[in-house]
N, C-alpha and C positions, 0 to 999 in steps of 0.2 A: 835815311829817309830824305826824299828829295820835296821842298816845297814850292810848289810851282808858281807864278806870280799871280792866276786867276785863280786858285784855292785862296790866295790871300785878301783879293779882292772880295767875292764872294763870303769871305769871314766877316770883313769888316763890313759889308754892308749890313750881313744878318746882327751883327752886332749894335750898329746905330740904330738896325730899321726896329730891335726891341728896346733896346731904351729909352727911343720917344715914346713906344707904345706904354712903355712902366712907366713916365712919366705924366701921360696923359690919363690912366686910369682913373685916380680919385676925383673927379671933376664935379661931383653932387655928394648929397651926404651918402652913407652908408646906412640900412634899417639892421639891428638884428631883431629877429623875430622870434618872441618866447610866447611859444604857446599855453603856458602856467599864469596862473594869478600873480600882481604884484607881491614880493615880500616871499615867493618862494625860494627854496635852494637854487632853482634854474634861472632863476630873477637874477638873485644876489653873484652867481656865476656871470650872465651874462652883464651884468653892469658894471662887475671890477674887469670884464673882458675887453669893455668898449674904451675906457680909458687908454688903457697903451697903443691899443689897436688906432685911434683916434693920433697920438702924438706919432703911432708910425707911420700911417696913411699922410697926415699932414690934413685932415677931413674930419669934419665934427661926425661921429657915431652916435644915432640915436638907438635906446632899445622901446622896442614895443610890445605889450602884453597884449595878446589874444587868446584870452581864456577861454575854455569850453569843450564840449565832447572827446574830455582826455585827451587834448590837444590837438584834436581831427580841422580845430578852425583855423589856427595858427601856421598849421601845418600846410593846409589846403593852402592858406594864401600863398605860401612859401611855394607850396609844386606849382600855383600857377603863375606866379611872377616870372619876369624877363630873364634868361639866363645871363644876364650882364656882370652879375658880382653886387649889387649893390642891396639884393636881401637877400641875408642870412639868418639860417633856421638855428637858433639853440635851443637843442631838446634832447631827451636822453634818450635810448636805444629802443625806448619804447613805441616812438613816433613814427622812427627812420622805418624799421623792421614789420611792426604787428600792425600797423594800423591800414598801410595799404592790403593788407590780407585781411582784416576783419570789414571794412568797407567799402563798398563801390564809390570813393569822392574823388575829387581830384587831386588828394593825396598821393595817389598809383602816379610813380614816376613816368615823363613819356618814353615810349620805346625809341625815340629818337635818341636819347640820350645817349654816348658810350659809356657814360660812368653810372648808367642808371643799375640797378641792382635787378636780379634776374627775379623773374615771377615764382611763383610757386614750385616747388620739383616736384615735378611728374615722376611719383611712384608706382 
């Protein structure tokens, strides 16, 4: 295999041009967002989570509890917030999957999304 000296340019740029960008990420804090009461299983989950996550980022991690409509409020924050990275939803499979299908909020991921999850199947 021949390496030709613009494949290797080309390397190294895409190379430098993502490690400022990993480096530039953590810039403000990070939120995660539990849609549960203080002091639940999801709580105690996501606040031994923010710890490491916190010494890996190099970024203080806060968690926030937004209790309420089986976590339809928490949640809702979470789909309408900036797709930046900087809140995150910890909830359990309950939130992600049933909740856009039981109500019309703005829980329903947007269709813009590629990694948004498909709507209902049409049977």
């Amino acid at each position: 295999m021949q390496i030709h000296r613009r494949n290797m340019l080309v390397l190294g740029a895409a190379t430098l041009g993502a490690s400022a960008f990993a480096q530039s990420f953590p810039n403000k804090p990070v939120t995660l967002i539990v849609p549960f009461a203080p002091g639940g299983n999801i709580d105690i989950v996501a606040r031994a989570l923010s710890v490491p996550l916190a010494k890996a980022l190099g970024q203080s991690v806060l968690v926030d509890n937004r209790a309420g409509g089986g976590g339809a409020i928490g949640t809702a924050l979470v789909a309408a917030a900036h797709a930046d990275g900087y809140t995150v939803l910890v909830a359990t499979p309950g939130q992600i999957s049933t909740l856009p299908q039981m109500f019309k909020t703005p829980t329903r991921w947007p269709t813009s999304c590629r990694w948004a999850w498909p709507a209902r199947p049409r049977w």
